[in-house]
ZATORLUM-502984 format. One record per residue: residue in one letter; z, y, x of N, C-alpha, C in turn. Coordinates in steps of 0.02 Angstrom, whole numbers, padded with zeros to 5 digits, always signed. Layout:
// ZATORLUM-502984
aZYXZYXZYX;...
END
This chain:
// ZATORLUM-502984
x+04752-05562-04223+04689-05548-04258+04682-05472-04263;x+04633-05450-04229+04632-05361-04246+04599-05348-04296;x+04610-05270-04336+04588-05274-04399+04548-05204-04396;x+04518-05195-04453+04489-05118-04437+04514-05093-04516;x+04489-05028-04511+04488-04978-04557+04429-04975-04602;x+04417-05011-04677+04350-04987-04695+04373-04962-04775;x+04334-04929-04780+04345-04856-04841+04440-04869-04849;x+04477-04853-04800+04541-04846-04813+04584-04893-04815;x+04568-04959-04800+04594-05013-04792+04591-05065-04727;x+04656-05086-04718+04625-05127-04655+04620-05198-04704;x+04552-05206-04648+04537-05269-04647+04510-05316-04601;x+04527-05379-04590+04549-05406-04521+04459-05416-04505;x+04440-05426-04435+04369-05445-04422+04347-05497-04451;x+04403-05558-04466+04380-05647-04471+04348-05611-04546;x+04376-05591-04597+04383-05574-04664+04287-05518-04635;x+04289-05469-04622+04231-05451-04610+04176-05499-04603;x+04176-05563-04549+04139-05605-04527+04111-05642-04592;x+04156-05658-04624+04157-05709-04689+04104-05669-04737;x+04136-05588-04748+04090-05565-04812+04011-05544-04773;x+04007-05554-04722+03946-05535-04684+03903-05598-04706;x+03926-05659-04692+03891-05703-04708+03871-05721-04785;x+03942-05679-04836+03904-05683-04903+03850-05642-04911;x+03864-05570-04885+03804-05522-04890+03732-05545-04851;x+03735-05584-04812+03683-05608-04784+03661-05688-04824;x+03696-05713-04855+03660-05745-04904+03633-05726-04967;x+03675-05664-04984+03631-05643-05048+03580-05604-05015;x+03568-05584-04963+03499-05560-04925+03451-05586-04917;x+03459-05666-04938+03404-05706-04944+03361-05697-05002;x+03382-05664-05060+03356-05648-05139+03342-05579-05129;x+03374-05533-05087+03378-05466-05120+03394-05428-05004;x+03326-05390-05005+03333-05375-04938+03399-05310-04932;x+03418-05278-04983+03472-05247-04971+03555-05272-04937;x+03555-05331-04967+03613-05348-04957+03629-05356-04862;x+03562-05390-04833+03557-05421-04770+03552-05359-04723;x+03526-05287-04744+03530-05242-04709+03601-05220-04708;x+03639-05215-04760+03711-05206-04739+03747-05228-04711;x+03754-05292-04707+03766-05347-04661+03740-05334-04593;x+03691-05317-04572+03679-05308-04512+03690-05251-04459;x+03721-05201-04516+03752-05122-04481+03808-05155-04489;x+03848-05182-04510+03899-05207-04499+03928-05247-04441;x+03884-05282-04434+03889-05343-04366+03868-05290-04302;x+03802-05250-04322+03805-05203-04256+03858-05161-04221;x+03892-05131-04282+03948-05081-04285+04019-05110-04258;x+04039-05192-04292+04080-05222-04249+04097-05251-04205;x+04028-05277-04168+04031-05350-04140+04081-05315-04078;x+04055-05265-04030+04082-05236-03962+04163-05240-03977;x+04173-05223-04056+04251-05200-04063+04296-05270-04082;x+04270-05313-04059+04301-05384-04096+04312-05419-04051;x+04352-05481-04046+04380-05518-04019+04326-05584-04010;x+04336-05608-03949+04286-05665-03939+04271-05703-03994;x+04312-05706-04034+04305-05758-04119+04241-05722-04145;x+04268-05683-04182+04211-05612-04217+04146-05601-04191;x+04179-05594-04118+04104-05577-04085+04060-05620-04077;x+04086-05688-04091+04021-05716-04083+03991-05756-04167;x+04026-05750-04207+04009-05728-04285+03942-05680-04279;x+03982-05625-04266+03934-05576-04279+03871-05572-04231;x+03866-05577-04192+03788-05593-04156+03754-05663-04149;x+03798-05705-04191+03758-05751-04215+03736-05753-04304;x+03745-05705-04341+03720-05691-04400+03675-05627-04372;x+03676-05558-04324+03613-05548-04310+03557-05599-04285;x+03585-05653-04242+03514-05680-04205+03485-05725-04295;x+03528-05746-04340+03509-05780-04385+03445-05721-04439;x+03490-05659-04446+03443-05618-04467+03380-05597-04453;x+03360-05587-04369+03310-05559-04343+03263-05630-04339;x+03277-05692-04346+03239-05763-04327+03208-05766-04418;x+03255-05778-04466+03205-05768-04524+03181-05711-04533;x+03199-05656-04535+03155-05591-04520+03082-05630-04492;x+03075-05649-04410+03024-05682-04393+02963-05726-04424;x+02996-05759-04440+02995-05825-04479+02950-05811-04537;x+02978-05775-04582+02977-05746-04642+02886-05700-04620;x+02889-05653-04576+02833-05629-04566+02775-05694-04538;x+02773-05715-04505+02746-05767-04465+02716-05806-04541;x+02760-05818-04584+02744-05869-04652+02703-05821-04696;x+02720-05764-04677+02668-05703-04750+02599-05698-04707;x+02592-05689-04640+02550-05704-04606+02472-05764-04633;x+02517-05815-04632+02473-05868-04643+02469-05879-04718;x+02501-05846-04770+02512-05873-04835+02437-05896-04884;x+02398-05889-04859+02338-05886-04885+02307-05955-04886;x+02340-05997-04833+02335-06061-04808+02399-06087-04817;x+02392-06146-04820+02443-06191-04852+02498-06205-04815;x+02496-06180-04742+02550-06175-04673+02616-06121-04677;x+02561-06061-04695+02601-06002-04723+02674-06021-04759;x+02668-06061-04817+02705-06072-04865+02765-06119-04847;x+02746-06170-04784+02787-06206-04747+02850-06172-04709;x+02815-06122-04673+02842-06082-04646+02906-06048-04681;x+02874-06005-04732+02925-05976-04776+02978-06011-04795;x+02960-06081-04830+03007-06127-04844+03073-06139-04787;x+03032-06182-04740+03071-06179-04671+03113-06118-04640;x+03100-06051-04655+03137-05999-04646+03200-05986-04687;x+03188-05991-04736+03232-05998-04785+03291-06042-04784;x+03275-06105-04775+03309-06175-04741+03342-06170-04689;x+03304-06126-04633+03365-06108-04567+03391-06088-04589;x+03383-06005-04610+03442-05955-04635+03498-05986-04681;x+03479-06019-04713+03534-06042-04770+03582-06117-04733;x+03546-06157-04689+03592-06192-04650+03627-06165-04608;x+03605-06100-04564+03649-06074-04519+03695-06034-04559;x+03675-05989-04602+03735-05973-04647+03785-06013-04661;x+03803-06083-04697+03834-06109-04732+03866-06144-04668;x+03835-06151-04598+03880-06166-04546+03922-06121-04517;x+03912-06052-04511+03928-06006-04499+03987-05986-04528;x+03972-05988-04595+04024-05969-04654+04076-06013-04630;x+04080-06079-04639+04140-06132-04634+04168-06123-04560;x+04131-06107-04524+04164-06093-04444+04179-06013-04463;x+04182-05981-04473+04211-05905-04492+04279-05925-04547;x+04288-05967-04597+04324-05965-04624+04379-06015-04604;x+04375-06050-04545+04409-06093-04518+04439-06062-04444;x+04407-06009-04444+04440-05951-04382+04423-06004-04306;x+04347-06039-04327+04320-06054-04244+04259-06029-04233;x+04265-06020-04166+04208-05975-04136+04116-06005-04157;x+04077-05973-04138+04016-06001-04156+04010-06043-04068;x+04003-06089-04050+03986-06090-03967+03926-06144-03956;x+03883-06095-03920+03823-06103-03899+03808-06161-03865;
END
């Protein structure tokens, strides 16, 4: 398992992968958290091991799809579709999270 260096500590990628996916669930309430999370996954994915790496660019593709999603639903919100949308965005992100999470904390790959 390779590990990195963050503020002075190593810490292994799987352990990165895991808190990415908490920071990207509390990004669902609060857009700060999900932007950190996502310099994160950018910053590691190249430096990680096929496990990690595919963690981490599958919590970007999860980020940038409700990102989508999320606009697409503010779009229409005016109409009663809008609000579907949002819902349904929300619902991906938080199912692919909580799959994500348990395959990150079980040290198996995400595979496509």
């Amino acid at each position: 398992m390779e590990t990195s260096k963050i503020l002075g500590f190593n810490v292994s990628n799987n352990t990165l992968a895991c808190v990415n996916y908490v920071l990207l669930f509390f990004g669902l309430f609060s857009f700060f958290p999900a932007v950190i999370a996502i310099i994160l996954a950018y910053a590691y994915k190249n430096n990680s091991d096929y496990l990690n790496k595919s963690h981490f660019e599958f919590q970007i593709e999860t980020f940038w799809s409700f990102i989508l999603l999320f606009i697409v639903g503010s779009l229409f919100v005016f109409m009663w579709i809008g609000w579907i949308v949002i819902w349904f965005a929300y619902l991906f992100a938080f199912l692919r999270l909580c799959s994500g999470f348990r395959k990150a904390f079980n040290e198996t790959p995400i595979v496509w």
